[in-house]
N, C-alpha and C positions, 0 to 999 in steps of 0.2 A: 719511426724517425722521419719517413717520407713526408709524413704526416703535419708533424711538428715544424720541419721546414716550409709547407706551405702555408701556415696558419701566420708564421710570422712577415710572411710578406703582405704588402696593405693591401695586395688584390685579393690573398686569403683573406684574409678581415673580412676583408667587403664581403666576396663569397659566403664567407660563412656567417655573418651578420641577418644575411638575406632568409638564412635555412626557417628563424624563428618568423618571420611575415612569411612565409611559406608555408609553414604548419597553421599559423594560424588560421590561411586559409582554405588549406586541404581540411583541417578539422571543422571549418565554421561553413563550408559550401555541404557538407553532405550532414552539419549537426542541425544547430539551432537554425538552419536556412531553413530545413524542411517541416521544421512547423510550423513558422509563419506562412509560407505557401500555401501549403496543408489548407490552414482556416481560411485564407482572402481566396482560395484556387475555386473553394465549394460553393460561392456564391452567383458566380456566373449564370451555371448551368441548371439554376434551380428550376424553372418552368420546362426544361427537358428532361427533363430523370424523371418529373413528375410524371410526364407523358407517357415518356416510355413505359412506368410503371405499369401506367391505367393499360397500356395498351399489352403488355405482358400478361396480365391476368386477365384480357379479354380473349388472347388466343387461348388461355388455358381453358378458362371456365365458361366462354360463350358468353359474360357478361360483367360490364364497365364496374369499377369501384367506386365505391360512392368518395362524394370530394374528402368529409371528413377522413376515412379512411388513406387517402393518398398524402393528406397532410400529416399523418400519424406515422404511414413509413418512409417521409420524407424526414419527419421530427427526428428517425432512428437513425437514418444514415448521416443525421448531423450531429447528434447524441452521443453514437459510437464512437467517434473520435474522441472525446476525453477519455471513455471509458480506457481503449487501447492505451492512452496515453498514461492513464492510472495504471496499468499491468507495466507499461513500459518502467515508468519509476520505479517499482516494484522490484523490477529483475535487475534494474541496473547496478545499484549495487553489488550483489555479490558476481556479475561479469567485468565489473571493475576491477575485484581479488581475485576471480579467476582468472581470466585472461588479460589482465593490465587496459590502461587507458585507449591505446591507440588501436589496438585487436577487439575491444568492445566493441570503437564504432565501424571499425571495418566491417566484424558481423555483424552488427548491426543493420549495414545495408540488404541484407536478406528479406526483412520485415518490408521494407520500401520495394523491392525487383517485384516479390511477391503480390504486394499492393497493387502494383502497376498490370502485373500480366493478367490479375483476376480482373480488373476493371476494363479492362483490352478484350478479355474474354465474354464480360456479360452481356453485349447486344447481342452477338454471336450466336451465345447460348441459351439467349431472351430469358436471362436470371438476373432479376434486381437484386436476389438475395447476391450475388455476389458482390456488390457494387457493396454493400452493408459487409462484406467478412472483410472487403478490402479497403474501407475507412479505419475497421479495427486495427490491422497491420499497419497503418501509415499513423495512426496514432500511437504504437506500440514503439514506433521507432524515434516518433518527436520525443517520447517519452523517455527514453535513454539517453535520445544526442541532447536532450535537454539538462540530462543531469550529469552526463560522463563525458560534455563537451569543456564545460569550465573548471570540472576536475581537473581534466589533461593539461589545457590552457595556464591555469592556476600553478600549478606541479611544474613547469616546465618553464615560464616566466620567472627574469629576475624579480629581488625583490622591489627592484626601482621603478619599475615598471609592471607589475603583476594587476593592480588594477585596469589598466588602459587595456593591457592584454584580455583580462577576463569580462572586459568590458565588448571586446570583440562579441561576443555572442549574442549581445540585446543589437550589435550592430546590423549581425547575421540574420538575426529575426525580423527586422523590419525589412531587410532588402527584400527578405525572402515574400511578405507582406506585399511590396512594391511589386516585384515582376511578379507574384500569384494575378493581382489586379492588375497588371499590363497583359499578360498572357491571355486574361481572360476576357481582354476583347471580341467584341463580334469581330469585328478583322481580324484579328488572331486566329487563337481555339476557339472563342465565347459561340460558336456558333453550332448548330441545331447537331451538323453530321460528325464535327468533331469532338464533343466534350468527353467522350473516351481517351482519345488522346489528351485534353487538357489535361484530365486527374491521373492521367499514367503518366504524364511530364514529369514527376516527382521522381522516375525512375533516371531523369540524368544526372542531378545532380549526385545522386550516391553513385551512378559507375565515375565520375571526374572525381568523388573522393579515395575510389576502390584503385584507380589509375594513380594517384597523385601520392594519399597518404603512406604507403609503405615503403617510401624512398625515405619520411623521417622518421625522426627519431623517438622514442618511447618518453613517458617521464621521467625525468630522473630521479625524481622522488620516489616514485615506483619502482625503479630497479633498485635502489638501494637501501630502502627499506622493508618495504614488502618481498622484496625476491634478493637481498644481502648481494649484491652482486656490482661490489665496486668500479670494477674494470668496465663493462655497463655501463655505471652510469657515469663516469669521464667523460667516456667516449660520446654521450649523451650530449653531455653541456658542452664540451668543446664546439660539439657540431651547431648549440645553439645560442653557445654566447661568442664563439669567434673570438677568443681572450685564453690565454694559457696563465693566469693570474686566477685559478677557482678556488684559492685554498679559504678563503672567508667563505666560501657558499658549501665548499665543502666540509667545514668544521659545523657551519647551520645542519647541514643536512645530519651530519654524524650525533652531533646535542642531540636532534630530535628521532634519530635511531636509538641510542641510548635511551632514549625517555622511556620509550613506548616497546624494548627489548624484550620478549619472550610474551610477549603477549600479543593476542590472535586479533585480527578485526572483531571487530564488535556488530552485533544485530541490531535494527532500529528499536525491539523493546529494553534492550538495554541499557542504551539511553536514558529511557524515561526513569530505569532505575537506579542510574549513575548520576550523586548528586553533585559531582565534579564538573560535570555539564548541563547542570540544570539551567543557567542562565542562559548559554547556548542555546540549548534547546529552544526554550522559552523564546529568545531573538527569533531564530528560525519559523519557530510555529508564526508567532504574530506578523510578520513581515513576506514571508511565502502565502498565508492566507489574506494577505492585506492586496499580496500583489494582482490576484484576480476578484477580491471582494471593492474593489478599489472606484470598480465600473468603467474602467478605461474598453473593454472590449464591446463595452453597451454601446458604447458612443456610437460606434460602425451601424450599430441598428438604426442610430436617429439621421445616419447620415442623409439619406436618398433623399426624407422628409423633408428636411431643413433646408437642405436645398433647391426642392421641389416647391418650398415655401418663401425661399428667397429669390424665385424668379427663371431658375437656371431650366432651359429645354430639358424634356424628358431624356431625349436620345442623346444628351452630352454628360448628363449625371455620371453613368460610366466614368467618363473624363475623369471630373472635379472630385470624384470618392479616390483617385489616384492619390492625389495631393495629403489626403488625413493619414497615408503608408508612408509617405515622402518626406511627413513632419516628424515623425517617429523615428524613421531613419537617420535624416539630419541633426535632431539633438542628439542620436545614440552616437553618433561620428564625431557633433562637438564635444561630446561630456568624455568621449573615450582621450580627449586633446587635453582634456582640464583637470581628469579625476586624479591625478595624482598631483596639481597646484594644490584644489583646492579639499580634496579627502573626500571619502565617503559617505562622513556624517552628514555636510553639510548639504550635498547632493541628494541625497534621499531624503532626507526633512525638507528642504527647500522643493522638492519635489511634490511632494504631498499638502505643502502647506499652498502651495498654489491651485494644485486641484482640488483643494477645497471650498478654494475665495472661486473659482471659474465653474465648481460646481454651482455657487447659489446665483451666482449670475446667471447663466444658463437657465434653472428653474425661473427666475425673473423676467427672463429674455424670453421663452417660452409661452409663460401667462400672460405678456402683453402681446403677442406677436401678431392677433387680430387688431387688436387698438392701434397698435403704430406701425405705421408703413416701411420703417427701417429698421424692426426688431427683429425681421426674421437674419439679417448681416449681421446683428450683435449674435445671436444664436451662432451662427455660422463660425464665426470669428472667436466664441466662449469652445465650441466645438474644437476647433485646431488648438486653440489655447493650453485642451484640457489634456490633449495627445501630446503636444508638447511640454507639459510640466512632467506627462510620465514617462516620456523619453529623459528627462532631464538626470532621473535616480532611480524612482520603481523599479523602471524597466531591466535595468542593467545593474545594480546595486546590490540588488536580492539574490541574483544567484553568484553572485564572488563573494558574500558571504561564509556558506556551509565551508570553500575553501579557505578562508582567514581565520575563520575561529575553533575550528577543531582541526585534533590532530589527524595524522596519519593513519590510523584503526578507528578515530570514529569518522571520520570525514564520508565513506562510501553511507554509510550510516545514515547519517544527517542528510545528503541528498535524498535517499530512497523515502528519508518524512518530508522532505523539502519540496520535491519533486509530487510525493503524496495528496500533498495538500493544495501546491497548485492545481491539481488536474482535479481533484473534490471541489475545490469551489469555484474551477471555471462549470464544470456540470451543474453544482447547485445554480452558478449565476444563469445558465441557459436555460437553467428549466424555470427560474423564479421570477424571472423580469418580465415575460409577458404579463403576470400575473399583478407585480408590484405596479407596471404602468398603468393596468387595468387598473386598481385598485387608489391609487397615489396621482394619476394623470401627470399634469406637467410639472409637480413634486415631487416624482420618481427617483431624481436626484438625491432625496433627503438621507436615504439608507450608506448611498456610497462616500457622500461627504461626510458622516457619522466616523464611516472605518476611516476615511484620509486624516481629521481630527485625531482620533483614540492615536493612530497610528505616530502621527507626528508628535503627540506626547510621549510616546513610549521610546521613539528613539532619543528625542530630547534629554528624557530622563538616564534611561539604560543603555544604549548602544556606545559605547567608546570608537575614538576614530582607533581605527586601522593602517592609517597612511604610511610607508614607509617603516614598520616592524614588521619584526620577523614572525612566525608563525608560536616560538616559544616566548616573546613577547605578549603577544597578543593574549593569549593561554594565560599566561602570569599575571594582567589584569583582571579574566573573567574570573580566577581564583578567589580574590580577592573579595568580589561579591558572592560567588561561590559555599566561600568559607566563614562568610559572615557571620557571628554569632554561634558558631560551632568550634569544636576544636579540630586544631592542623590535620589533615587528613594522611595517616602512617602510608610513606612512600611504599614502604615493603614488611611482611612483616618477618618478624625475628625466628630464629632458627628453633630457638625452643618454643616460641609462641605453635609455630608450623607441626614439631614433633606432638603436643601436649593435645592438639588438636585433631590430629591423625587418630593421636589414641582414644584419643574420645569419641570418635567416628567405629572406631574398630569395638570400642565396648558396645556402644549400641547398637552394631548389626549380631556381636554376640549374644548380646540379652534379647536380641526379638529373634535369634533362632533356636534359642533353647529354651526361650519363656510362651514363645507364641501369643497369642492373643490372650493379653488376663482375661478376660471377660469371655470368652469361648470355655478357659479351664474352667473358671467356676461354672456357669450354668451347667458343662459334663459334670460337674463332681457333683453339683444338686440334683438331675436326673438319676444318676446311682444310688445317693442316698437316699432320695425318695422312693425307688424302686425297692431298696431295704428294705423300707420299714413296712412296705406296701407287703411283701411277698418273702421276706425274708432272706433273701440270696440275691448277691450283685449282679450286676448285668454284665456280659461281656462285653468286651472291650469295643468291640463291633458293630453291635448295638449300640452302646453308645453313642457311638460315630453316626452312626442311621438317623438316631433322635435329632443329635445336631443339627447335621446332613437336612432335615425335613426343617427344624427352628427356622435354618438360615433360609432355605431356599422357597419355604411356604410365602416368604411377605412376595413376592412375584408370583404368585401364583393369585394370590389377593389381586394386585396391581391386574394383572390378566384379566380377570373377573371384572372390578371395575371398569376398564377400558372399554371392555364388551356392553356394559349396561349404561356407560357416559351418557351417549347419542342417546338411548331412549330417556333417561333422567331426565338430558336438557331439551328433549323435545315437546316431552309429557308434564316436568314440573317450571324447568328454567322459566318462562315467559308469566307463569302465574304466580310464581316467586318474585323474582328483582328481572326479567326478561321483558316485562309489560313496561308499557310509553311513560308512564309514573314512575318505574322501579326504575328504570337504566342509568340516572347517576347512584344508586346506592351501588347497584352490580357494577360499575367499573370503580367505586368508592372500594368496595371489599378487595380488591388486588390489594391495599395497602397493607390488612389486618397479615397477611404472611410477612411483610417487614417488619411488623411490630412482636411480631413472635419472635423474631432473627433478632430484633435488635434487643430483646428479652433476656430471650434463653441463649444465645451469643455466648454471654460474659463466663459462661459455664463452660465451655470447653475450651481445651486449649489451642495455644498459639503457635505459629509456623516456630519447630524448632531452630530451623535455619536464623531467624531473626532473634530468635532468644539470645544465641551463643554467639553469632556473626555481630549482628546491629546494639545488641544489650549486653552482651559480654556478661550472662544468665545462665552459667554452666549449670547448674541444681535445676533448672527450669528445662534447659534445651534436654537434662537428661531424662526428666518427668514424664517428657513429651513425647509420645509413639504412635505416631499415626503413618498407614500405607496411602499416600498421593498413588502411587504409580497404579497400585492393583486397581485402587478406586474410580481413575479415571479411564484405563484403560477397558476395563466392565461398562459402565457408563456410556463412552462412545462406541462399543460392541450392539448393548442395545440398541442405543438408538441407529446406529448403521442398519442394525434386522429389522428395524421397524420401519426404516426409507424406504430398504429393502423391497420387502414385504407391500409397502405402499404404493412404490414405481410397478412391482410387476403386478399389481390389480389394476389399477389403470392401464399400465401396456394392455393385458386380458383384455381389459374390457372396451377397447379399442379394437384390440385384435380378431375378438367371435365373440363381441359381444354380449348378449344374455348369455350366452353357453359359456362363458368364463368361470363360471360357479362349479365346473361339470371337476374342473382338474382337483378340487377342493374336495368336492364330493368322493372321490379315488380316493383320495388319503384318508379321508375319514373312515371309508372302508376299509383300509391298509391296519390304519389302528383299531377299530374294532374287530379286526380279523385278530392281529397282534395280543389285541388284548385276552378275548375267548380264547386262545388256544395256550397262552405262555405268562400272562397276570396269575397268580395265583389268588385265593379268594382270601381276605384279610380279616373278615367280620368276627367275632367273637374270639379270634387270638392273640396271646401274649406276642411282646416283641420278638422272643426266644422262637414262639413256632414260625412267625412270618419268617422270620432268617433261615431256620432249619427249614419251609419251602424254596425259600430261594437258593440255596446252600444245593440242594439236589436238583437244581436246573445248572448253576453255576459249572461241577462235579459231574455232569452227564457226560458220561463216555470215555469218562478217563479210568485207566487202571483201579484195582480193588485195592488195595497195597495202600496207592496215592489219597484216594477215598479215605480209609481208616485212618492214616495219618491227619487226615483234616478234621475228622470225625474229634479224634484224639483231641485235637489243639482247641476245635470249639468246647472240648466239656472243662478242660483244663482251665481255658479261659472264662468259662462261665462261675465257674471255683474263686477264682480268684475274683 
């Protein structure tokens, strides 16, 4: 009631008005700040880390690393950061269902302290490897506040304003961008004795988040959907929209509880097998990989250049690279003012269709920039141009997405592929554009203006605005093309449909545990009758079993054999066969003839039951069909686990002692041919019947006489029958 009194006076208001710019910043200084840091922070100090490197494995080994090699573990520690950044996507999802939005990124800051202390640590401890485990951590953590920052943001924003809000976080990225490049001045940290502290800086902004964010408030979407806890989430939106008038947002929220009621979040492959979000998906894929294949982070590489070519002092570059963080920033501040005038579609296509006209300019600007003495300022000016078109949407567009067009269960989902895909092809782009410039020279451009083009089609054609709908709105468009050409997808299905199908389930674990494998029974009952006719009297039941027992388990014993004699095969024939400088496109041609057999003899066995009955609604078929997935795969990955196994501890061996590695081998071989001479019984010249009746009295040694005769008994009975 206290409560309620103070919200209706206008200084509550105010107050409580303030709570939502308050979260958005306690969430956006310790989320998306710290990857743009992160990248613009590592550049600084690149000629010192390299140093220290060489100088680290001079105390170790007594002598310098050669240059290639210091360029290769400087390549790693700037590598490892997507990587991190890729595992970060990864986890973030399901820390979003387990512990909600805002306790994500609080732990989250674990991954960033951690970062910070190991890079603190590695002069110290003259370990560059540390300086490489603690890029991974800071990139694990971009990788989360990357995808569970405009979650939160998204979830906790009205719907009047949900883009400006989730727009906030490309805001966060660029500052973050801007001070990484201030801080990393030679007057700053940029300098020889501090760049430990520069890269451990990352450690303040997550304690001002770890201080700030747990005075707000949770998402409200999350409290009452995912954790049903109304009272929650009130208490929530009072605090963030300063308005005792929730009941429209509260009805939104409860529609879209009802939607999505008894059913669990969703994994990202399930997704792909959810054709209800196919279109979704599809947006997500093409615009998450558009938004680093784009080439906007290339440009920072051509920076130094161009304006090394357009005049500017060596020692003021620093400076002027400030500025290409500052334009990114600024459009992501203007567009967060506009996105909801002018919507989202128009932002992101107007976004890309620009950087595509400034990419070819630039390639033009470039290959004249010898011949004319003012082309290296068009460069320059195509340069800022292209950072500001993707401030203008890319930047900020793409990740309030996975928020507007999926629900609540798939939403964590969709970031973890969203989130996936950025960090895959900022890596691919890092590893590939030395290579394209080498290749492409001042045409390098051509590949990224390629995706800006496809991409500005694809929303043209497919992407619907979002502006101002609701989240089940929005949903109820993508349906549409969804459900194209199919029929209406059954909301729930019917109570007898649910019984009829149970029982169906329940007949066929009945019939495969009393039918067993057809094909095991018959080959036993041909083993018996053969044995009939051979010798006149059936074989025991036990025997039988043995014969099997040996069918089934002999084709591994083959496979064994073979594996053993592979190496000498392809040592002694491979190269005289398809191995020689003539043969080797047939030998990598013959990989295909196994497809051709698959796509053959395929059509001959059967189909996933599950799709028979589920997708084809193929009840006589789904019953036809009896195959063990579980046992097969879980065999399957057992071998090949013993063969890792077995592979990692030879090499350990032989690491470890060397040529004498062979010595622990030689034990066992001993162990079993001991094994063998004393307890193998000898098999040559006898019936099934006598090898059992030896083995029968190893089995039987030592046990009472009584016990003995009774089993004595049951073998002859059994041999009877």
């Amino acid at each position: 009631m206290e409560e309620t009194e103070i919200e209706r006076t206008p200084s509550g208001k105010k107050l409580q008005g303030r709570i939502l710019v308050m979260t958005i910043c306690a969430a956006g200084i310790g989320g998306t700040f710290q990857y743009g840091y992160s990248i613009s922070v590592i550049n600084a100090p690149t000629m010192y880390i390299q140093t220290f490197i060489n100088e680290t494995w001079l105390e170790r080994t007594g002598t310098p690393l050669e240059s290639h090699l210091i360029t290769l573990l400087w390549s790693i520690i700037v590598s490892v950061y997507p990587l991190g950044g890729l595992i970060g996507a990864l986890i973030a999802g399901p820390m979003a269902v387990q512990f909600g939005r805002k306790t994500s990124l609080l732990l989250n800051n674990l991954f960033v302290i951690l970062s910070a202390v190991l890079v603190l640590a590695s002069r110290a401890c003259r370990s560059f490897e540390m300086i490489i485990l603690s890029r991974v951590f800071a990139g694990v953590n971009a990788g989360i506040s990357m995808n569970v920052q405009p979650m939160y943001l998204g979830e906790s924003a009205p719907k009047k304003l949900r883009g400006a809000v989730s727009m906030s976080s490309a805001s966060f990225t660029a500052l973050g961008i801007v001070l990484g490049q201030v801080i990393g001045l030679r007057e700053i940290l940029g300098s020889e004795w501090c760049w430990p502290l520069l890269l451990a800086s990352n450690a303040i902004p997550g304690l001002v988040q770890l201080v700030t964010l747990p005075w707000l408030p949770e998402s409200p979407r999350y409290l009452l959907i995912d954790k049903n806890n109304k009272e929650a989430c009130l208490k929530a939106l009072r605090r963030l929209r300063g308005s005792l008038d929730l009941s429209a947002e509260m009805d939104e929220m409860l529609e879209e509880q009802a939607a999505v009621k008894g059913e669990r979040s969703k994994r990202p492959w399930e997704l792909f097998q959810d054709r209800s979000v196919r279109w979704q998906l599809i947006t997500v894929v093409v615009l998450s990989s558009a938004m680093q294949l784009c080439g906007n982070d290339s440009m920072y590489f051509y920076a130094s250049y161009v304006f090394q070519e357009a005049g500017i002092p060596y020692d003021k570059i620093q400076y002027v690279v400030i500025g290409t963080g500052s334009c990114e920033l600024i459009t992501s501040i203007t567009c967060s003012l506009f996105i909801e005038r002018l919507g989202r579609r128009i932002l992101i296509l107007g976004g890309y269709m620009l950087m595509a006209l400034w990419a070819v300019v630039f390639m033009v600007a470039l290959s004249l920039q010898e011949k004319i003495s003012w082309m290296p300022y068009m460069s320059m000016g195509c340069m800022f141009a292209y950072i500001l078109s993707f401030g203008i949407g890319p930047a900020g567009v793409t990740g309030i997405l996975p928020t507007e067009i999926f629900d609540q269960n798939s939403r964590p989902a969709a970031y973890m592929i969203s989130g996936s895909l950025m960090w895959s092809m900022l890596f691919l782009v890092g590893m590939l554009f030395p290579f394209i410039v080498g290749g492409l020279g001042v045409f390098c451009y051509v590949p990224f203006c390629t995706v800006c083009v496809l991409s500005s089609v694809f929303i043209a054609f497919f992407l619907p605005e979002t502006k101002g709908k609701s989240l089940l709105e929005i949903s109820a468009e993508f349906d549409k093309r969804n459900s194209k050409g199919m029929e209406p997808r059954k909301a729930q299905y019917q109570l007898g449909e649910v019984s009829r199908s149970t029982a169906l389930c329940v007949e066929l674990l009945e019939s495969e545990r009393n039918q067993g494998h057809a094909a095991g029974l018959h080959i036993q009952r041909f083993v018996n009758e053969t044995w009939l006719k051979r010798y006149g009297t059936p074989m025991a039941e036990s025997t039988i079993k043995l014969i099997w027992s040996i069918i089934v388990s002999i084709y591994s014993i083959g496979a064994v054999l073979g594996s053993i004699s592979s190496g000498q095969l392809s040592v002694k024939y491979g190269r005289e066969l398809l191995g020689g400088e003539e043969m080797w496109p047939y030998l990598l041609v013959f990989s295909g003839i196994p497809a051709l057999l698959q796509l053959v003899g395929l059509f001959f066995f059967p189909d996933s039951p599950r799709y028979l009955f589920i997708d084809k609604g193929n009840e006589e078929g789904c019953v036809r069909e009896r195959i063990g997935r579980k046992k097969l795969m879980g065999i399957g990955y057992a071998l090949m686990a013993t063969v890792l196994g077995i592979l990692v501890l030879m090499l350990f061996l032989k690491v470890l002692i060397g040529q004498f590695c062979f010595l622990i081998f030689m034990m066992y071989c001993v162990l079993a041919a001991a094994f063998t001479l004393l307890f193998v019984p000898e098999t040559k010249g006898k019936t099934m019947l006598e090898i059992a009746e030896d083995f029968n009295k190893l089995n039987f040694k030592g046990w009472r006489s009584e016990v003995e005769g009774m089993q004595k008994e049951d073998f002859i009975i059994a041999t009877k029958l």
